[in-house]
ZADO-1210 file (C-alpha; in nm, 4 decimals, padded with zeros to 6 digits):
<atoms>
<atom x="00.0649" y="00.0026" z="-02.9531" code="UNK" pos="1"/>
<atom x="-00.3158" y="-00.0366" z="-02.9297" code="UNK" pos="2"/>
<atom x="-00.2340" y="-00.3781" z="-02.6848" code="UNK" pos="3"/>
<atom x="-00.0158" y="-00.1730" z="-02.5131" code="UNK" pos="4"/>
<atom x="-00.2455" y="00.1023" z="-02.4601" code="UNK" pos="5"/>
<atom x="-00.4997" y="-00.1609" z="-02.2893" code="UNK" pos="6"/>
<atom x="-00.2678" y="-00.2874" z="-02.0909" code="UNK" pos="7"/>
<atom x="-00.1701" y="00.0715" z="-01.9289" code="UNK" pos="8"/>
<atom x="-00.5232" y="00.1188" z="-01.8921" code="UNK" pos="9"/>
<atom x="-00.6013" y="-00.2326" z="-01.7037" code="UNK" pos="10"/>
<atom x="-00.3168" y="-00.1245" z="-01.5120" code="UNK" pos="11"/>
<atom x="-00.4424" y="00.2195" z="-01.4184" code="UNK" pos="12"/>
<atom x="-00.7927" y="-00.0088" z="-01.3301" code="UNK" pos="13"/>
<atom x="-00.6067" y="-00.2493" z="-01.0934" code="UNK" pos="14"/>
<atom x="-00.4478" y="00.0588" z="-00.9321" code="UNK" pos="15"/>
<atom x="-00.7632" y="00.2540" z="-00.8860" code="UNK" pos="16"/>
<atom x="-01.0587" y="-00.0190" z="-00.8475" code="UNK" pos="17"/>
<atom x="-01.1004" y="-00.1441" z="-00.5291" code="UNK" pos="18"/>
<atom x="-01.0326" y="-00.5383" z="-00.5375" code="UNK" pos="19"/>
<atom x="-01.2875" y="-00.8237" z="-00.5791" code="UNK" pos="20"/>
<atom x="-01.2957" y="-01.1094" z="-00.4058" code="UNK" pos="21"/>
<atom x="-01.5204" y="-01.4180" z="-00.4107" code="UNK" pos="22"/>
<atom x="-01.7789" y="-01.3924" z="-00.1166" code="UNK" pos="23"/>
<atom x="-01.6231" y="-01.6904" z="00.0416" code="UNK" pos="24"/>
<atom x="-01.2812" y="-01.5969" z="00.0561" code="UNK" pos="25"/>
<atom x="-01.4019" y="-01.1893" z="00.1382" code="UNK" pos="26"/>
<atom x="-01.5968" y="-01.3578" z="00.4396" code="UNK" pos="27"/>
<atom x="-01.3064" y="-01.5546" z="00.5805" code="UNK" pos="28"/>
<atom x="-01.0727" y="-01.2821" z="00.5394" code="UNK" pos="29"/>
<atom x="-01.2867" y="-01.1125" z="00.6962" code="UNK" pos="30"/>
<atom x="-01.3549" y="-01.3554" z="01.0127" code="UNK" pos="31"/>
<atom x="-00.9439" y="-01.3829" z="01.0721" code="UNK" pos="32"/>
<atom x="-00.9725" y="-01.0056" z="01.0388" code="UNK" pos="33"/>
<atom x="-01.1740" y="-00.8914" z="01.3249" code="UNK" pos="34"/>
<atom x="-01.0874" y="-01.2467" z="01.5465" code="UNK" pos="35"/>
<atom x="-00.9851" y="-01.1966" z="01.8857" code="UNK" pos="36"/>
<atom x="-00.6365" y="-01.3807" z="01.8212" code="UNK" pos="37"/>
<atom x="-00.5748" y="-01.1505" z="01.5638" code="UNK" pos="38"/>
<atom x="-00.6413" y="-00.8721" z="01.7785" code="UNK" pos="39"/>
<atom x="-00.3762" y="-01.0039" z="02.0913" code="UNK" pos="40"/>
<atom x="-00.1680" y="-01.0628" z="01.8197" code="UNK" pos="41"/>
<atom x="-00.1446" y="-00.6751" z="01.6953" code="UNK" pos="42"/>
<atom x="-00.1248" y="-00.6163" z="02.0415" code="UNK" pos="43"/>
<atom x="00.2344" y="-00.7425" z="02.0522" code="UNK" pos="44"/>
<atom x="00.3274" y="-00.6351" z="01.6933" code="UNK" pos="45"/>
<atom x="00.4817" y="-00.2662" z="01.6242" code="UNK" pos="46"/>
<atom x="00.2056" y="-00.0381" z="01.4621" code="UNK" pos="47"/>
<atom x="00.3516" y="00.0069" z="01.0713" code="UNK" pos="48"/>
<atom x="00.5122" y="-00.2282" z="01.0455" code="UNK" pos="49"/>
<atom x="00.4619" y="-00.4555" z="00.7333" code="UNK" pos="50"/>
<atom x="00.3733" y="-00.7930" z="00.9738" code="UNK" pos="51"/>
<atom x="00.1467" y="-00.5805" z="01.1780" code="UNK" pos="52"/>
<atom x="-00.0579" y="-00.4722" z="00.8379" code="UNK" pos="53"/>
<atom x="-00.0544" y="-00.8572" z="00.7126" code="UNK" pos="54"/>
<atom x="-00.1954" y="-00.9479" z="01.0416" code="UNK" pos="55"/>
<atom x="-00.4561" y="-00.6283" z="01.0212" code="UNK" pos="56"/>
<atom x="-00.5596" y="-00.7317" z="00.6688" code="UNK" pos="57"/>
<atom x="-00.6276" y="-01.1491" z="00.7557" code="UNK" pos="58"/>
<atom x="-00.3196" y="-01.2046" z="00.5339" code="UNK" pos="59"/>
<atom x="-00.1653" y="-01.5484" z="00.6873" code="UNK" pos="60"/>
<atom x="00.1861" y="-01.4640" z="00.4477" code="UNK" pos="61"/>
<atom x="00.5213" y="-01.3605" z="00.6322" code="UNK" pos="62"/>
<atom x="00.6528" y="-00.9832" z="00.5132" code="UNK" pos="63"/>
<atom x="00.9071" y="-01.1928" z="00.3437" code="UNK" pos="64"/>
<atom x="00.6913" y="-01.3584" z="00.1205" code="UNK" pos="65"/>
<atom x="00.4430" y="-01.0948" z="00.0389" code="UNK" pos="66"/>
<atom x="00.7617" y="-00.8659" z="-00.0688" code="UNK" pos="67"/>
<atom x="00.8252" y="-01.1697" z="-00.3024" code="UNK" pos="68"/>
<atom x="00.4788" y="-01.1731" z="-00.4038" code="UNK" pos="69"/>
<atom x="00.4964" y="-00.7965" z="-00.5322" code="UNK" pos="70"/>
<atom x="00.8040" y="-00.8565" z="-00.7142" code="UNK" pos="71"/>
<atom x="00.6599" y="-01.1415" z="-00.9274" code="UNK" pos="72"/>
<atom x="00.3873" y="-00.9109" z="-00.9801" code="UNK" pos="73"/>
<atom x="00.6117" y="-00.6211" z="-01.0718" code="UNK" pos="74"/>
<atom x="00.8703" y="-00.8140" z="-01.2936" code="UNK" pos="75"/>
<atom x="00.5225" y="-00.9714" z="-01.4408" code="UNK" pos="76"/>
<atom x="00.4040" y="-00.6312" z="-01.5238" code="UNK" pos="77"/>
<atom x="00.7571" y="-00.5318" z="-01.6990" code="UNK" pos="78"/>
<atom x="00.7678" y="-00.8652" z="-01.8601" code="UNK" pos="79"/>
<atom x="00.3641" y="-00.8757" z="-02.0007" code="UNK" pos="80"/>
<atom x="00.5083" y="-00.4815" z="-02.1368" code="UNK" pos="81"/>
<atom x="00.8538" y="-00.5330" z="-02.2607" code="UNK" pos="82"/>
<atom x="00.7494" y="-00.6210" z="-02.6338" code="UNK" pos="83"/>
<atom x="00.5614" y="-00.4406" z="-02.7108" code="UNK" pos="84"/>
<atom x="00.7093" y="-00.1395" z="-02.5306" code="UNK" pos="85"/>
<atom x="01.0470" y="-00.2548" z="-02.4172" code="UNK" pos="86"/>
<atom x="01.2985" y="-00.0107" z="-02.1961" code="UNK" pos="87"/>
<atom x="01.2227" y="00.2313" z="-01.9600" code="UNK" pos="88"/>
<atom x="00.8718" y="00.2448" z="-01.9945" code="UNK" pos="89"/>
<atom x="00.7980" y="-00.1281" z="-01.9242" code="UNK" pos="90"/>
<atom x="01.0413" y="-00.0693" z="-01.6182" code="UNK" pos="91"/>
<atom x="00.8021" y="00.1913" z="-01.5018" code="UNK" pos="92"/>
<atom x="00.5085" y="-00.0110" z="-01.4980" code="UNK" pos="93"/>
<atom x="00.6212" y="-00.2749" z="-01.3302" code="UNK" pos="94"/>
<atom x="00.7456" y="-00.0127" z="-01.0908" code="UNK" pos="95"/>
<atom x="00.3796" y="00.1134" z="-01.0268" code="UNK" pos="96"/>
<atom x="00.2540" y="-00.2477" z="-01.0564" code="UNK" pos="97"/>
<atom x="00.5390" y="-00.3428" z="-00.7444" code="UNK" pos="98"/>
<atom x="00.3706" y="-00.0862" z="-00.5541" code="UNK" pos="99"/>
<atom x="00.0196" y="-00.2147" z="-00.6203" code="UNK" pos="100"/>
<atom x="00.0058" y="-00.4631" z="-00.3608" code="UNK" pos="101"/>
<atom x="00.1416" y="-00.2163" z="-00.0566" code="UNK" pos="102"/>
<atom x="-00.1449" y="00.0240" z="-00.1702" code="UNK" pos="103"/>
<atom x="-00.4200" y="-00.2246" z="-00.1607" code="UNK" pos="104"/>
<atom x="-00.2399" y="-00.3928" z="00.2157" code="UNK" pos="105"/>
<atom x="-00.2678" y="00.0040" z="00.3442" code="UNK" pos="106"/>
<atom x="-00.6175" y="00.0159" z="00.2406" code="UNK" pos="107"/>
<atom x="-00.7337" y="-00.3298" z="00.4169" code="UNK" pos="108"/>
<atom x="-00.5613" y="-00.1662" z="00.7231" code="UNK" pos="109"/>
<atom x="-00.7271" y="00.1853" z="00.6682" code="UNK" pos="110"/>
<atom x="-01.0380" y="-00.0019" z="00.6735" code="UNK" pos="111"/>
<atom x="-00.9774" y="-00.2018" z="01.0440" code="UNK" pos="112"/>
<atom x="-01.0050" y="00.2026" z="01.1658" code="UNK" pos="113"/>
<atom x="-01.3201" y="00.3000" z="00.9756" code="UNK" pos="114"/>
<atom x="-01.5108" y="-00.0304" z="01.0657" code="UNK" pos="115"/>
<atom x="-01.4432" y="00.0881" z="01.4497" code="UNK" pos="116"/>
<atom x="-01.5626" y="00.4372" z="01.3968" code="UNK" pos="117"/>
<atom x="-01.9170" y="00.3426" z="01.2119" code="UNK" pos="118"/>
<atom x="-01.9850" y="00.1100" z="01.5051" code="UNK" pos="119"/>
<atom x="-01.8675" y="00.3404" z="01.7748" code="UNK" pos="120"/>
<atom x="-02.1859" y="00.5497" z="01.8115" code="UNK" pos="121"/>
<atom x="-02.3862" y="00.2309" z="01.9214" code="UNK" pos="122"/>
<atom x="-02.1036" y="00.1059" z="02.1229" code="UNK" pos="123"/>
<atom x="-02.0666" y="00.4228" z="02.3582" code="UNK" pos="124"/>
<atom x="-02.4586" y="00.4242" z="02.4142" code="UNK" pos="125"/>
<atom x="-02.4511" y="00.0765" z="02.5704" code="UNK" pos="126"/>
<atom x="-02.1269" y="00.1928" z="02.7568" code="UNK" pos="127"/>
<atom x="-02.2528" y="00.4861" z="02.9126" code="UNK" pos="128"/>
<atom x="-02.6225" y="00.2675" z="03.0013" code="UNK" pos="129"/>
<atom x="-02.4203" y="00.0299" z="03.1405" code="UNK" pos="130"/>
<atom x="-02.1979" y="00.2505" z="03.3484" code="UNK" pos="131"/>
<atom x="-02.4878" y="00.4442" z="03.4567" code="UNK" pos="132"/>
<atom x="-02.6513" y="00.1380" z="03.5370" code="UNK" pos="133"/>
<atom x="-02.3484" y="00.0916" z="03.8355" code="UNK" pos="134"/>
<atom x="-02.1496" y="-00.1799" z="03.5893" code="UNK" pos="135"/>
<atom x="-01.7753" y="-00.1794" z="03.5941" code="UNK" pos="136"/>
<atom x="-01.5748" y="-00.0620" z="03.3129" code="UNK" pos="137"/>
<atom x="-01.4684" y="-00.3841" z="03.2492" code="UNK" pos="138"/>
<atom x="-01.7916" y="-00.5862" z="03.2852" code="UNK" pos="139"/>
<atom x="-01.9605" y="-00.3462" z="03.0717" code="UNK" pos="140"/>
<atom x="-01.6972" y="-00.3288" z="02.8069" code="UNK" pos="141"/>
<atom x="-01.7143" y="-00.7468" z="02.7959" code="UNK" pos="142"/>
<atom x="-02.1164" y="-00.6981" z="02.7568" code="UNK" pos="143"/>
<atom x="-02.0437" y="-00.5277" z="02.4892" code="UNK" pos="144"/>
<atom x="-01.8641" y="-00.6877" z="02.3069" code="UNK" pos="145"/>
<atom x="-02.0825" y="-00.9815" z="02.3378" code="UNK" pos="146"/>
<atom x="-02.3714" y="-00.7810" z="02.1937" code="UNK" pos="147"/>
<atom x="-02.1724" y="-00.6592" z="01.9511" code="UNK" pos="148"/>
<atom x="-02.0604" y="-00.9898" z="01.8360" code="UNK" pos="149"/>
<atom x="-02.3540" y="-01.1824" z="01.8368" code="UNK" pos="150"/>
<atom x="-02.4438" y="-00.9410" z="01.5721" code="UNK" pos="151"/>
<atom x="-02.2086" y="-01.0344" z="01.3448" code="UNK" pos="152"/>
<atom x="-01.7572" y="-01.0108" z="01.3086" code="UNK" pos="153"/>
<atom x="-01.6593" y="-00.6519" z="01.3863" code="UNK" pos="154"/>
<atom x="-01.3231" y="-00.5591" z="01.4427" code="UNK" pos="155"/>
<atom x="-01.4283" y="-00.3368" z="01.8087" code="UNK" pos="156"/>
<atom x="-01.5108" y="-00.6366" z="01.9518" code="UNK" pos="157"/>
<atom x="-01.2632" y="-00.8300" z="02.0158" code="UNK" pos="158"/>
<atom x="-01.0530" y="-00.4836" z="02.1070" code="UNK" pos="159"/>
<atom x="-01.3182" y="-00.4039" z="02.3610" code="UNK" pos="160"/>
<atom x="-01.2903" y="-00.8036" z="02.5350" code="UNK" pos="161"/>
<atom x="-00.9377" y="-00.7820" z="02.5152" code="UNK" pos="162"/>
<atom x="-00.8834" y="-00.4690" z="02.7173" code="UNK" pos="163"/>
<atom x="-01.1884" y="-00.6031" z="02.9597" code="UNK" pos="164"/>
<atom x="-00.9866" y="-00.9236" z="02.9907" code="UNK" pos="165"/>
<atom x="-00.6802" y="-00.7221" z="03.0793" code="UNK" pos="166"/>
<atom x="-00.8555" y="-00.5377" z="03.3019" code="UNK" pos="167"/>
<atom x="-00.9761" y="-00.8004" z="03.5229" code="UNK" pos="168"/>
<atom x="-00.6469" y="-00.9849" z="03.5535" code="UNK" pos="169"/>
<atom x="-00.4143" y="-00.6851" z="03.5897" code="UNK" pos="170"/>
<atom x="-00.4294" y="-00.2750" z="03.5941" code="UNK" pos="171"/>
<atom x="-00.7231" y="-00.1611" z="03.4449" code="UNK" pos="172"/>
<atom x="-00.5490" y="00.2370" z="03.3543" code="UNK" pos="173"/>
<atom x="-00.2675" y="00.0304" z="03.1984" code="UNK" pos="174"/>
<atom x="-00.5587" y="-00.2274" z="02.9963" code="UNK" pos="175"/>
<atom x="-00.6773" y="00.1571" z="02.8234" code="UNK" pos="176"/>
<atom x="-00.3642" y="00.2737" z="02.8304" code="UNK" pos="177"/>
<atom x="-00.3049" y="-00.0019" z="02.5559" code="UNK" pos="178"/>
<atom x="-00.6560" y="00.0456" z="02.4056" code="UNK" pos="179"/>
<atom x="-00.5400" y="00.3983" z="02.3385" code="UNK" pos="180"/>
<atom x="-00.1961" y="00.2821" z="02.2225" code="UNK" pos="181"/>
<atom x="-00.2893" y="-00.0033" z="01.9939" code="UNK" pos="182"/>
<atom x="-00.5861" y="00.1222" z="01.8695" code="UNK" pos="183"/>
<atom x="-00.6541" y="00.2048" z="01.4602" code="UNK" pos="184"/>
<atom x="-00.9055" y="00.4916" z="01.5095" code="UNK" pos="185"/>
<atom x="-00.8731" y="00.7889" z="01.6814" code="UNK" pos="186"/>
<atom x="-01.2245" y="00.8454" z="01.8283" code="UNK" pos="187"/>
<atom x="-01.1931" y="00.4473" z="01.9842" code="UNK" pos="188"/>
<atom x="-00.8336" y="00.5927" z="02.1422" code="UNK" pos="189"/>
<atom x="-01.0478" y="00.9094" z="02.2878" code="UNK" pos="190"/>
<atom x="-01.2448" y="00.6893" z="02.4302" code="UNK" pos="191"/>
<atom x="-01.0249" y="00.4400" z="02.6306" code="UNK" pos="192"/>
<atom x="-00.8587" y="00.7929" z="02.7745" code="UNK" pos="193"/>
<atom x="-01.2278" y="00.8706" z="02.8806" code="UNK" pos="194"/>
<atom x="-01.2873" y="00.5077" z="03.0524" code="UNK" pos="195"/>
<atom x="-00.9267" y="00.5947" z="03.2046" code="UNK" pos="196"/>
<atom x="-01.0204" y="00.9211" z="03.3609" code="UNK" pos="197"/>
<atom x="-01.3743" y="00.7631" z="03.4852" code="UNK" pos="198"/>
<atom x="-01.1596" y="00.5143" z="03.6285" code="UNK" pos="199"/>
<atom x="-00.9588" y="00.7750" z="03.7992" code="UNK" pos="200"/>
<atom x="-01.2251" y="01.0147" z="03.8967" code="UNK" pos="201"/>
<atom x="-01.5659" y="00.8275" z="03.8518" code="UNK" pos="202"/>
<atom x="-01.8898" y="01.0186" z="03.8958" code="UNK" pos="203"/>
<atom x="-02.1600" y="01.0625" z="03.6612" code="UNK" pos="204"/>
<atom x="-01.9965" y="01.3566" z="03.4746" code="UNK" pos="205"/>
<atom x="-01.7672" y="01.1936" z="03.3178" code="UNK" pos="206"/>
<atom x="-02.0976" y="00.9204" z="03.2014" code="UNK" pos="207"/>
<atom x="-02.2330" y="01.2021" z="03.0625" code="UNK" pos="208"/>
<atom x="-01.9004" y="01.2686" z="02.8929" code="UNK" pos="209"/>
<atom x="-01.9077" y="00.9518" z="02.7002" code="UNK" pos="210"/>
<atom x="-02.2734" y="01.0351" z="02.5823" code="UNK" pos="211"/>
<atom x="-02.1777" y="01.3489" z="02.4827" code="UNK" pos="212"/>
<atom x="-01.8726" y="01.2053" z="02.3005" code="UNK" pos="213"/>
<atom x="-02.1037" y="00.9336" z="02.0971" code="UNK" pos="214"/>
<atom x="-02.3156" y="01.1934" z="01.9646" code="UNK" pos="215"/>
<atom x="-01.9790" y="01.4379" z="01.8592" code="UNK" pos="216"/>
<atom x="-01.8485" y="01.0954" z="01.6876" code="UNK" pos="217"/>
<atom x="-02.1779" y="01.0293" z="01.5054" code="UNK" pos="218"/>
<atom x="-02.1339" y="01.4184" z="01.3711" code="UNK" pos="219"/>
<atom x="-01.8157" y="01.3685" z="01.2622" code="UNK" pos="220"/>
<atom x="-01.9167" y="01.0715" z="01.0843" code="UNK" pos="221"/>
<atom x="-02.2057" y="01.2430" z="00.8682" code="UNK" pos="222"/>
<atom x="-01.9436" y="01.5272" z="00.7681" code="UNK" pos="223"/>
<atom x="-01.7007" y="01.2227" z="00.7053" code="UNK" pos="224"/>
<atom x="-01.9554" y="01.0814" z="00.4563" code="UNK" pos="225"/>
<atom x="-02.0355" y="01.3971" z="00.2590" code="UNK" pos="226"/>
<atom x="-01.6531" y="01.4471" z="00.2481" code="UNK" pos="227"/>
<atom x="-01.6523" y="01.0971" z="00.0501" code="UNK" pos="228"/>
<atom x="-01.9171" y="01.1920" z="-00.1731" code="UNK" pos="229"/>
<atom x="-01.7517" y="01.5129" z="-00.2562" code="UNK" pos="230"/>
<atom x="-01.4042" y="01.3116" z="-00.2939" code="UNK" pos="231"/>
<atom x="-01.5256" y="01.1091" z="-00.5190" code="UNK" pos="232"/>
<atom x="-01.5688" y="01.3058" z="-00.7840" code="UNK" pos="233"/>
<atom x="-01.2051" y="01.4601" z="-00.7817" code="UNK" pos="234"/>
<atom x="-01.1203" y="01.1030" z="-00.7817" code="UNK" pos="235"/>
<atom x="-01.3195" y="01.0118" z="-01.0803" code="UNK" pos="236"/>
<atom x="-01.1563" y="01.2968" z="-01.2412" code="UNK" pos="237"/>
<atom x="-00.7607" y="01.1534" z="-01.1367" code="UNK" pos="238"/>
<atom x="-00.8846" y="00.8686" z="-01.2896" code="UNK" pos="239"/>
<atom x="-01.0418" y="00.9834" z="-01.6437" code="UNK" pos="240"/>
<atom x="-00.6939" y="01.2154" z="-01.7106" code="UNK" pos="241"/>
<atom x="-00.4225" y="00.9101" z="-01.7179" code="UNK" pos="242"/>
<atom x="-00.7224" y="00.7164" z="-01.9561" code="UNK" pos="243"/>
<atom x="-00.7630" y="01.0063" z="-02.1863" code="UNK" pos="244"/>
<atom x="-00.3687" y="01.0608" z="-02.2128" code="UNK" pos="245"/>
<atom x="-00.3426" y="00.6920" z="-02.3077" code="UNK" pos="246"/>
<atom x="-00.6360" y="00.6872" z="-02.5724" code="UNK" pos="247"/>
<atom x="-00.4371" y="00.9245" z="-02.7345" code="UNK" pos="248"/>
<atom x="-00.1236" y="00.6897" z="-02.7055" code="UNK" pos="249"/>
<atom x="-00.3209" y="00.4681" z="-02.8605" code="UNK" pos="250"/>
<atom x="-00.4263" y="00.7089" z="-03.1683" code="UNK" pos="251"/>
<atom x="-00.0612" y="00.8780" z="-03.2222" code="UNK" pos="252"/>
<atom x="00.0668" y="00.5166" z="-03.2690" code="UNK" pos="253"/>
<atom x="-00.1455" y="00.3941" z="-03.5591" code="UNK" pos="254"/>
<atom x="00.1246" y="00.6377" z="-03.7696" code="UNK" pos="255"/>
<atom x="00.4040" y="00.4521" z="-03.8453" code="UNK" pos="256"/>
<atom x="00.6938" y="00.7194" z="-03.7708" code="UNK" pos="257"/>
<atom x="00.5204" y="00.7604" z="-03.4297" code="UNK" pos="258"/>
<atom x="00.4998" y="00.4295" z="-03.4070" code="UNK" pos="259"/>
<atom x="00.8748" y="00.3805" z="-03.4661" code="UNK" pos="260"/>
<atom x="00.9838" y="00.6699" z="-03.1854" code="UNK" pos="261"/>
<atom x="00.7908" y="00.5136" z="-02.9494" code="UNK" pos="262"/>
<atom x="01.1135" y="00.2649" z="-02.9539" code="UNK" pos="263"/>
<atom x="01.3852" y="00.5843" z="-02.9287" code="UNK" pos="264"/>
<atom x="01.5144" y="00.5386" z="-02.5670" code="UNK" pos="265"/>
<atom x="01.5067" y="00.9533" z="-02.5554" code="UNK" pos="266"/>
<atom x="01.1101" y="00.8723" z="-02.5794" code="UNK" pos="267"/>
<atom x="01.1473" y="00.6067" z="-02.4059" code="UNK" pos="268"/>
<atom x="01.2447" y="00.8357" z="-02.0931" code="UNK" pos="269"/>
<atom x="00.9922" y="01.0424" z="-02.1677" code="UNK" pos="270"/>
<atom x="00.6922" y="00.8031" z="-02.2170" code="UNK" pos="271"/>
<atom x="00.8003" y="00.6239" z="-01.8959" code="UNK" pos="272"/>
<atom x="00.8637" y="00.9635" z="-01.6775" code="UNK" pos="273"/>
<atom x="00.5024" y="01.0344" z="-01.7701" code="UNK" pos="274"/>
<atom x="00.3653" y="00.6679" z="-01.6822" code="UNK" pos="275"/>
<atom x="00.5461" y="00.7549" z="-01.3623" code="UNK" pos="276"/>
<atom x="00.4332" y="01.0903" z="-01.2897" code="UNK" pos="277"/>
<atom x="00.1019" y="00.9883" z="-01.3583" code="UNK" pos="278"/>
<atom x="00.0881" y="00.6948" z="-01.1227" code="UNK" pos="279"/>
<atom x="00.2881" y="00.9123" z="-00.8371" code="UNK" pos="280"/>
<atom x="00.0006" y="01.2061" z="-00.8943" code="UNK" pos="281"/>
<atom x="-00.2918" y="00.9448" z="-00.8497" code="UNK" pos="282"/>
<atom x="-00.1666" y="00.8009" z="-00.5397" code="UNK" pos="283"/>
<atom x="-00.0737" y="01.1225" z="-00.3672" code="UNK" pos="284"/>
<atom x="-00.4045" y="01.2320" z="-00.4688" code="UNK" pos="285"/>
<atom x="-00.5603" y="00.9157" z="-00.3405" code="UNK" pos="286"/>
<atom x="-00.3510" y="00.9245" z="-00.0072" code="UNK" pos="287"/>
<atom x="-00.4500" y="01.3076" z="00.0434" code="UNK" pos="288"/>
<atom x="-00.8418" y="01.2371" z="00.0036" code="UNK" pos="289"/>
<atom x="-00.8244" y="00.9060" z="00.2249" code="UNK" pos="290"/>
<atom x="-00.6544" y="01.1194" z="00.5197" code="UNK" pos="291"/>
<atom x="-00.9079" y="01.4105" z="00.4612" code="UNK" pos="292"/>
<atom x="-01.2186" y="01.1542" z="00.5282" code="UNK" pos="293"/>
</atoms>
């Protein structure tokens, strides 16, 4: 029971650790991430959709193959489980460990949106110079993006080109229009209707607007940060209860008659209900803290 024990708690780890990857294969993934093929190609794709989050998260696999990737990885996690803890508890883990790979995909997509909102500040500064400076919205959105660029992969770059490149070769309200529709972060979709209603109006009030709006998004950002600091601790907390509970797994079954209900289905049910309720808690937790910040 003591091996089983570890294994819940590696499995509670691989849930709530964020994943490591070689520096290599990080820096790729993220290169195909924030590409400007990659960006056309969401474009096209229906937001929420599971191919739209492989293509957000550089993840060259079809939705029919990552499904079968979390199902080996699920069955795995029943099968690593089953003797030592066989029945409805193993089932449950391999349940949670299914889900593992969905949670980490939503993550990698969460992340697209937050990479856009850190860089926005700069970016609306060197819009609003450059629109103030007489530049078209779509010259000065392809500037941008350049300059952004040459400073290293970003994934408001190549959204910022593409809807420049729209612009110039069709309707420049419908190029936003798509921005706004397409767009993982809120404060990047504020700004496209901005660019729209400049485009509409023009004048320097709505110049000012956008300078205005850069500093409100750099506020938000600060509160957004000391949100995550705060978060963190009620996270470390959802993750210290499930590793207590199953330290004292591991103590109850050094006693033989323990030991021996742990193999009752009626504790089976029970044991597994709580490995469920447990993982369910943690990620509704985790889900309500990552839409708060």
């Amino acid at each position: 029971m003591l091996l089983v024990a570890l294994l819940a708690g590696l499995l509670v780890f691989i849930i709530t650790a964020p994943p490591w990857e070689p520096r290599r294969v990080f820096a790729r993934r993220v290169e195909a991430m924030f590409s400007l093929e990659t960006t056309r190609r969401l474009a096209e794709l229906k937001p929420g959709s599971l191919e739209y989050k492989l293509a957000a998260a550089g993840l060259a696999l079809k939705p029919a193959s990552f499904r079968l990737v979390a199902a080996a990885i699920g069955v795995g996690g029943a099968i690593l489980v089953w003797p030592f803890l066989p029945g409805v508890p193993a089932i449950a883990i391999g349940a949670v460990a299914f889900y593992v790979p969905f949670a980490w995909l939503d993550d990698r997509v969460r992340s697209r949106g937050k990479a856009i909102d850190r860089l926005l500040p700069l970016a609306m500064s060197r819009i609003t110079a450059g629109i103030l400076a007489g530049g078209s919205v779509s010259e000065v959105l392809l500037q941008v993006a350049e300059s952004l660029s040459a400073e290293g992969a970003n994934p408001l770059s190549p959204e910022l080109e593409t809807t420049a490149k729209e612009s110039m070769s069709g309707n420049r309200m419908v190029a936003l229009q798509r921005l706004a529709d397409r767009s993982p972060s809120v404060s990047l979709s504020n700004l496209a209707y901005l660019l729209s209603s400049y485009t509409e109006v023009g004048g320097s009030m709505y110049a000012e607007n956008l300078a205005e709006a850069g500093t409100r998004i750099q506020e938000i950002l600060s509160a957004r940060g000391r949100a995550q600091a705060k978060a963190a601790d009620a996270m470390l907390t959802a993750r210290i209860i499930p590793a207590a509970l199953l330290l004292v797994l591991a103590y109850l079954s050094r006693d033989p008659l323990m030991r021996a209900a742990l193999f009752a289905f009626p504790v089976q049910v029970v044991v597994g209900g709580t490995i469920a309720l447990m993982a369910a808690g943690y990620l509704v937790m985790r889900s309500m803290v990552q839409e708060a910040v």
